[in-house]
VOPAGU-2260 file (C-alpha; in pm, 1 decimal, decimal comma):
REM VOPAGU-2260
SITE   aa  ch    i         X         Y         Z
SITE  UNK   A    0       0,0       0,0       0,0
SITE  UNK   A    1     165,0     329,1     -92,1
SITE  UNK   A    2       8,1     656,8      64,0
SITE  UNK   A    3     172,9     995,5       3,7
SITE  UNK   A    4     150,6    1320,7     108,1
SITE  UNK   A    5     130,1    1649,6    -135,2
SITE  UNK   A    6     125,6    2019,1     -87,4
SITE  UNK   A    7     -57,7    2102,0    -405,0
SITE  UNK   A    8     -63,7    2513,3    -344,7
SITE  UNK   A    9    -400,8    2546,7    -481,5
SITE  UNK   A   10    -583,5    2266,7    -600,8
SITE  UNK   A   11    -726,9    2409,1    -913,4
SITE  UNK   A   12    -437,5    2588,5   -1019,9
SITE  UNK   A   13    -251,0    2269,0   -1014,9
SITE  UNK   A   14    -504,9    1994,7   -1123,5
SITE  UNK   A   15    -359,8    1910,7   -1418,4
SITE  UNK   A   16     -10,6    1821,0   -1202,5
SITE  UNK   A   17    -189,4    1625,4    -963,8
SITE  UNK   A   18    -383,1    1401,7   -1207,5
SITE  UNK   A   19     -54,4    1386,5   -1368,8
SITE  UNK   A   20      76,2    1220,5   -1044,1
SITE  UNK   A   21    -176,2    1008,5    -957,7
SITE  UNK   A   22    -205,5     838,2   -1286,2
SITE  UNK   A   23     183,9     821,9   -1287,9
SITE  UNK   A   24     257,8     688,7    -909,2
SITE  UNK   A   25     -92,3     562,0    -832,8
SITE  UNK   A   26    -117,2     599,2    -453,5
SITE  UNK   A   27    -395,8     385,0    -267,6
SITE  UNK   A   28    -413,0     675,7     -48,5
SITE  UNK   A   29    -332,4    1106,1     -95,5
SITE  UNK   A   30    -365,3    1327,5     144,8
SITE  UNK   A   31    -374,3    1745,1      14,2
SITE  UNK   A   32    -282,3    2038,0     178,7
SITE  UNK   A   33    -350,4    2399,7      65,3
SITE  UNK   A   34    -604,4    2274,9    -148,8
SITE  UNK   A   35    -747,7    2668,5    -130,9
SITE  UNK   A   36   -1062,9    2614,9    -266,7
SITE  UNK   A   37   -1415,1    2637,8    -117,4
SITE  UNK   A   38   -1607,0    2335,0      24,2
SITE  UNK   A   39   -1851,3    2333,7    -312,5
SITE  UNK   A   40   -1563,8    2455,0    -531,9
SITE  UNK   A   41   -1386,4    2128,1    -482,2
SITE  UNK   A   42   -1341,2    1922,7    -788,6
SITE  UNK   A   43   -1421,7    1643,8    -679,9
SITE  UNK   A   44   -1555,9    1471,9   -1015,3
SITE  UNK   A   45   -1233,0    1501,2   -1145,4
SITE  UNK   A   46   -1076,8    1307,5    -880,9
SITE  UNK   A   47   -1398,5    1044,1    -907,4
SITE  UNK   A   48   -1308,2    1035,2   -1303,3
SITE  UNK   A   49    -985,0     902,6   -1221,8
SITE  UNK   A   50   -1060,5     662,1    -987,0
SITE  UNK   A   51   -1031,9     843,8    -661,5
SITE  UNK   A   52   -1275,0     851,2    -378,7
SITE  UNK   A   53   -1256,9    1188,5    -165,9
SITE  UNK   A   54   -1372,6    1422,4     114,1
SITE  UNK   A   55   -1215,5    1763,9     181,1
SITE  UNK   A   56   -1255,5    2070,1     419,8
SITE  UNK   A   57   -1159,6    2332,7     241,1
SITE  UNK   A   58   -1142,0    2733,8     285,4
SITE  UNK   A   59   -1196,7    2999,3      31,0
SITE  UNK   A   60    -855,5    3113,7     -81,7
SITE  UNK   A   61    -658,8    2959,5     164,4
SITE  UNK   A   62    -553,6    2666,7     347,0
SITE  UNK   A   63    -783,5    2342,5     294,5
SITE  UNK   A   64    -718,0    1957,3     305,0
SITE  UNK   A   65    -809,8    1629,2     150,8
SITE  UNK   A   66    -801,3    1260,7     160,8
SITE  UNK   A   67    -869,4    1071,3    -175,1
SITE  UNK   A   68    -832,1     675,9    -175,4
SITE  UNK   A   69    -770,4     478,2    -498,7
SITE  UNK   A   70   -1075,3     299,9    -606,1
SITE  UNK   A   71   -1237,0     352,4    -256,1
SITE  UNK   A   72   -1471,7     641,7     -68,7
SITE  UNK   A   73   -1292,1     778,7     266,2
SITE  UNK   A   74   -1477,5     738,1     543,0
SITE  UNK   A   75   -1422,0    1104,7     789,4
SITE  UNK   A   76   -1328,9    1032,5    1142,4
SITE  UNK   A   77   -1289,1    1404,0    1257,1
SITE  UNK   A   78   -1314,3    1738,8    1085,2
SITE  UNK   A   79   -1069,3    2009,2    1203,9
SITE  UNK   A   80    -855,1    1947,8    1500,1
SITE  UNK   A   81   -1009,6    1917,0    1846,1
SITE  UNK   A   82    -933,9    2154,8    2113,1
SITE  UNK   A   83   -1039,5    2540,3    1976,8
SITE  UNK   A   84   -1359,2    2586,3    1888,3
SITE  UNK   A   85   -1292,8    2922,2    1789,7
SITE  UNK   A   86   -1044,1    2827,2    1521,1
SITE  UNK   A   87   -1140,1    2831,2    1172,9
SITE  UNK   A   88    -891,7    2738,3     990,9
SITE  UNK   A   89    -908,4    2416,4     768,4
SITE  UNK   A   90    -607,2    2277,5     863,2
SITE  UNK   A   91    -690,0    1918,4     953,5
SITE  UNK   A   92    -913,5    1557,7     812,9
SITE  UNK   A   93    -924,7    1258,9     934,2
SITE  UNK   A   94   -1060,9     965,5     745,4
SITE  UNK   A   95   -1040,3     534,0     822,4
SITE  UNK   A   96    -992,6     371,9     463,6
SITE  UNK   A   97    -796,0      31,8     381,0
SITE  UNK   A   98    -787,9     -16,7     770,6
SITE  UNK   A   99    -584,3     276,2     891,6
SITE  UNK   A  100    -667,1     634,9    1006,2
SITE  UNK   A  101    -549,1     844,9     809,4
SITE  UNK   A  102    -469,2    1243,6     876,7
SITE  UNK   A  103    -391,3    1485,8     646,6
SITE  UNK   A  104    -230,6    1806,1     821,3
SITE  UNK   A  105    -119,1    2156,7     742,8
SITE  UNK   A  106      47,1    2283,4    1042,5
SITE  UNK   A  107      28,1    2647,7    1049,7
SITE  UNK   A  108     369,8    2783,7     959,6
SITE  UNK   A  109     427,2    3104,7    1226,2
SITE  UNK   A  110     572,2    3358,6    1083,4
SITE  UNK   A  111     673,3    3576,9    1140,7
SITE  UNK   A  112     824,9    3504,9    1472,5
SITE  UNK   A  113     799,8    3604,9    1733,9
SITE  UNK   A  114     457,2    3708,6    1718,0
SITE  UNK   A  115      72,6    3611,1    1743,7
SITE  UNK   A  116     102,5    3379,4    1399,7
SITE  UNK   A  117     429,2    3154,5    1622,2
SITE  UNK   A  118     185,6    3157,0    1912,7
SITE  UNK   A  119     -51,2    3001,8    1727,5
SITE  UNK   A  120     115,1    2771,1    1560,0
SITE  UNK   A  121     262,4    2615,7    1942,9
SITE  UNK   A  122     -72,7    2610,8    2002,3
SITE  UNK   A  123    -190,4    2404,1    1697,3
SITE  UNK   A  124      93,7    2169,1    1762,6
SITE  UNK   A  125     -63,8    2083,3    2146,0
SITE  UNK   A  126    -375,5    2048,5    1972,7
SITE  UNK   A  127    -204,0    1783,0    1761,2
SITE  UNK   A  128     -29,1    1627,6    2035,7
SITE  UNK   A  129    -336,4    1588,9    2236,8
SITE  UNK   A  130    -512,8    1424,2    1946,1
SITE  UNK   A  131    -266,2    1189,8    1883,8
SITE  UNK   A  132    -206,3    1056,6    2192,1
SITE  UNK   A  133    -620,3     987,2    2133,1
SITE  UNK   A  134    -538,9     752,9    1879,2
SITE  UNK   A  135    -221,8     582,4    2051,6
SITE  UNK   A  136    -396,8     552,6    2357,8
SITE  UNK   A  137    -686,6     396,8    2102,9
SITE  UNK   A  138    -424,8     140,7    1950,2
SITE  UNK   A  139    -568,8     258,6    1627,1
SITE  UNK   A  140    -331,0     194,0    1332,4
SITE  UNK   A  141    -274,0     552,3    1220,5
SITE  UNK   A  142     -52,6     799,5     974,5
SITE  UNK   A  143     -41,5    1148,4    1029,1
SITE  UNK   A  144      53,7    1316,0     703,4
SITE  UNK   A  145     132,8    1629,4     626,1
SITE  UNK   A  146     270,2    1957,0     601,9
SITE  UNK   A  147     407,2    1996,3     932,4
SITE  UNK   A  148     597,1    2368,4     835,6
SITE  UNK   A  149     906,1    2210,6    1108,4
SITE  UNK   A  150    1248,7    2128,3     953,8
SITE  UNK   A  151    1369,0    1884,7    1229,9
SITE  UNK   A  152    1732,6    1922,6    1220,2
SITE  UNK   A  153    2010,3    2088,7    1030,2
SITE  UNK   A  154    2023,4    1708,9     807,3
SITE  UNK   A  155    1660,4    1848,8     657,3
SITE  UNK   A  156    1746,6    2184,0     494,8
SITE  UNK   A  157    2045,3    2243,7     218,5
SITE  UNK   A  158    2213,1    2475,7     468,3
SITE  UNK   A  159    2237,2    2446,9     836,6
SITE  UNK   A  160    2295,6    2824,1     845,5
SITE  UNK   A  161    1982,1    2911,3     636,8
SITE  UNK   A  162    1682,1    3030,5     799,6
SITE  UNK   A  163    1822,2    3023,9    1186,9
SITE  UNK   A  164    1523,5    3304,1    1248,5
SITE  UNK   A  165    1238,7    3120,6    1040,8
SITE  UNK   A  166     930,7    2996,4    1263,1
SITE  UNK   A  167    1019,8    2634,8    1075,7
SITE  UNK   A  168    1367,3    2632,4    1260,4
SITE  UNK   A  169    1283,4    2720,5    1652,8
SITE  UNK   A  170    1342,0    2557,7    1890,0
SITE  UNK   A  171    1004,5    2518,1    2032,1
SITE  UNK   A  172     865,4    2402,7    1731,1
SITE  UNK   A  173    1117,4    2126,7    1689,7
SITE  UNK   A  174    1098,2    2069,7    1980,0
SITE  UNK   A  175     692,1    2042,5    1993,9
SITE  UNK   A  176     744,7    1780,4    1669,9
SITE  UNK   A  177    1025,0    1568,5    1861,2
SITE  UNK   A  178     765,8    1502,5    2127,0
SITE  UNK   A  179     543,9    1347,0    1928,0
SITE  UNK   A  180     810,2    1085,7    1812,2
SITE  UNK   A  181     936,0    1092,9    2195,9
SITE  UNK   A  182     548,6     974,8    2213,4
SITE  UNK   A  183     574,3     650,5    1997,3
SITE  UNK   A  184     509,8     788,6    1680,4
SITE  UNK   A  185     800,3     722,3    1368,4
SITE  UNK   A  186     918,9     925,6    1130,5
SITE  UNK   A  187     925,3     771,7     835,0
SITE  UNK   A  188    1153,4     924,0     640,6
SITE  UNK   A  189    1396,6    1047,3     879,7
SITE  UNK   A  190    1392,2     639,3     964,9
SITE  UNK   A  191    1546,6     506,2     608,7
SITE  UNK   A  192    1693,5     835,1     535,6
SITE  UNK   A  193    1950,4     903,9     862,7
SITE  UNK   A  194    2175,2    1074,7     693,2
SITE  UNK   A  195    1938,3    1392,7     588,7
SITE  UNK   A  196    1944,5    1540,6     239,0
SITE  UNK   A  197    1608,0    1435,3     150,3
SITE  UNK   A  198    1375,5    1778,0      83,8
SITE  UNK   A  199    1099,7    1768,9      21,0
SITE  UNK   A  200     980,4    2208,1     -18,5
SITE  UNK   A  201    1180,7    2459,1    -294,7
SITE  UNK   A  202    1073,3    2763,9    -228,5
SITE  UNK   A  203     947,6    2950,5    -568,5
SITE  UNK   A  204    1210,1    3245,6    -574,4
SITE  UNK   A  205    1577,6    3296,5    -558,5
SITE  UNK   A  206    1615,9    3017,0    -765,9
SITE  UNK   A  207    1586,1    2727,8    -511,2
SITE  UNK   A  208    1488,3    2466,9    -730,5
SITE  UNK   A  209    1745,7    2527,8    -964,6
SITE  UNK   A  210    1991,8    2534,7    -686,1
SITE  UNK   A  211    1833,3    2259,9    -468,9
SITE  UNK   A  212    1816,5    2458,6    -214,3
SITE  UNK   A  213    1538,6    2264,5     -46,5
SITE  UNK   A  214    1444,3    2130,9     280,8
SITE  UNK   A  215    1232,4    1866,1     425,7
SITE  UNK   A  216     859,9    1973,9     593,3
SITE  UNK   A  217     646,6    1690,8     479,1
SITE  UNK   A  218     625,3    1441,1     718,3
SITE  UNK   A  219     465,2    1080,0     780,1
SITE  UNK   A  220     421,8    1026,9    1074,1
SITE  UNK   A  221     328,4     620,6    1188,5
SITE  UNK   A  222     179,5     474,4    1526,0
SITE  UNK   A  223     387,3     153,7    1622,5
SITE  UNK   A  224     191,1     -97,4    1451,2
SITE  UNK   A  225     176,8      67,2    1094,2
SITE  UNK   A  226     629,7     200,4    1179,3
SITE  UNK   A  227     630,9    -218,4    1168,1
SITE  UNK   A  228     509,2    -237,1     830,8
SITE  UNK   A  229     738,0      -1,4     667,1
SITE  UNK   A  230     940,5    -126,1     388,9
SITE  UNK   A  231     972,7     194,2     133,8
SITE  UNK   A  232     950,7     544,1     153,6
SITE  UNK   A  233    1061,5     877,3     -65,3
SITE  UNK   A  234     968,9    1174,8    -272,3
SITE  UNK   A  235     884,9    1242,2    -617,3
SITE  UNK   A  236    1122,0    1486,6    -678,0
SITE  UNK   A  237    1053,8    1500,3   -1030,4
SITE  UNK   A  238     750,2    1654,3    -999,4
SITE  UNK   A  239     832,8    1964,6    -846,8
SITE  UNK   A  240    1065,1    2022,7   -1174,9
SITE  UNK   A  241     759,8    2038,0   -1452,5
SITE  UNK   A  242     600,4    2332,7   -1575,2
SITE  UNK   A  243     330,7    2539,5   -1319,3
SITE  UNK   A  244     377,4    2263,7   -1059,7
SITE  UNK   A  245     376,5    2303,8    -667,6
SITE  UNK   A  246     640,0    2411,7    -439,9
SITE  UNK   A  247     624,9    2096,1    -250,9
SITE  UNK   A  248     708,0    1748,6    -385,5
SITE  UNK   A  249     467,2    1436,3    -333,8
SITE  UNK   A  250     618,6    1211,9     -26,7
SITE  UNK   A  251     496,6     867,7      26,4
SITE  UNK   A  252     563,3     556,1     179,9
SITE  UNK   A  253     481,8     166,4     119,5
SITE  UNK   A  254     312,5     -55,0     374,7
SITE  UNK   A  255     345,5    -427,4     331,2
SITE  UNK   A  256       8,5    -621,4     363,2
C-alpha cells in the first residue's frame, strides 16, 4: 500500500499536475494540503473520473485539506482538530480507509516570529499532540501526514545556516514535533533516510529549485503498529521540476500487507 503526502498550493491551479501524479505513481491513499478552494468549489468529479474517492474541508482562498483513496470512498473520522472551537482554519481531516486512520495536516507555519502567527502555531501543535495521543492511547493503526511547516534538524534543509530566524527552525517548534516521536510515533523518512538530504519544499524564488536549495517539511508520521510495516519510503522529486507545478514534492511511503 503506498500513501503519500502532497502540498498542491491550490488545487485548481494545479489539477492538471496532480492528475498527472496520480495516474503516474498511483497511490492507494493522498492526502492534500492547501487545497485553497471552497467546500462546493472542490473538484471532486475530477478526482472520481480518475478513480479516486474523496472528502475535503476546504477554505476559500486559503488553506484546505483532503483525503482521496484509490478505487475507494474515505470514510471522515474528525473534521478540524479538536481543542479550539474558535479556530477556523481548515487545517486538519481525518478519514479510516484500507484499515488505517489516516490524517492529512497543514500545520500552520508562524511567521513571522515572534509574534501572534508563532503563538498560534505552538498552540496548533498541542492540539495535535493531544489528538494523537487519542489515537495511541486507542491502539488505532494511524498515519499522520502532512505539512508539518518544522524542519527537524540541520540534516533536513540544504544549509544548516539558512533560515536560523524562520518559525520552521525554533526551537520550540522542533521541539513540539520531537515530542510526538518521543510519544511513539516514527518518522518515516527520517527512519530510512539518517543521513538527511532528503527535501521535500523549494521555495518559488531565488532560484531554489534550480539550486536545490530545499528542505524537508512533509512528514509521515506512523503509530507503532503501521512504523512495523514499513518497507519503502521517498519523494517524487521530479515533480516539483515540470512546468506550473507546486512548491512541494509528493512524499509517500509503502506498507506491506
Amino acid at each position: 500500500m503506498r500513501i503519500a503526502t502532497y502540498n498542491i498550493n491550490g488545487v485548481k491551479a494545479r489539477l492538471p499536475r496532480l492528475l498527472e501524479w496520480l495516474d503516474e505513481t498511483k497511490p492507494d491513499i493522498a492526502c492534500l494540503q492547501e487545497v485553497k478552494s471552497q467546500d462546493d468549489g472542490f473538484p471532486v468529479g475530477e478526482f472520481e473520473r480518475a478513480g479516486y474517492g474523496a472528502i475535503w474541508h476546504g477554505q476559500k482562498s486559503f488553506n484546505g485539506v483532503a483525503i482521496l483513496a484509490r478505487n475507494a470512498q474515505p470514510v471522515e473520522a474528525q473534521r478540524a482538530l479538536p481543542g479550539d472551537p474558535e479556530d477556523e482554519h481548515a487545517r486538519y481531516l481525518e478519514a479510516d480507509i484500507f484499515g488505517l486512520r489516516v490524517a492529512s495536516i497543514y500545520l500552520p507555519n508562524g511567521n513571522p516570529q515572534p509574534g501572534p502567527k508563532f503563538d498560534y502555531k505552538l498552540k496548533w501543535m498541542q492540539r495535535l499532540r493531544a489528538r494523537a495521543a487519542e489515537l495511541m492511547a486507542a491502539e488505532i493503526p494511524a498515519v499522520l501526514a502532512g505539512d508539518y511547516n518544522v524542519i527537524p534538524t540541520p540534516k533536513d534543509i540544504w544549509s544548516a545556516s539558512a533560515m536560523l530566524d524562520d518559525a520552521l527552525r525554533q526551537p520550540e517548534s522542533i521541539a513540539a514535533y520531537r515530542t510526538l516521536l518521543a510519544e511513539g510515533w516514527t518518522d518515516a523518512l527520517a527512519t530510512h533516510y539518517p543521513q538527511g538530504g532528503v527535501w521535500t519544499y523549494w521555495d518559488f524564488q531565488a532560484g531554489a529549485w534550480q539550486r536545490d536549495h530545499g528542505f524537508r517539511i512533509d512528514h509521515l508520521l506512523l503509530s507503532p503498529v503501521v512504523a512495523d510495516r514499513l518497507i519503502a519510503c521517498g519523494v517524487d522529486k521530479d515533480h516539483r521540476g515540470r512546468e506550473k507545478a507546486s512548491d512541494h514534492a509528493p512524499t509517500w511511503i509503502e506498507l506491506a500487507a
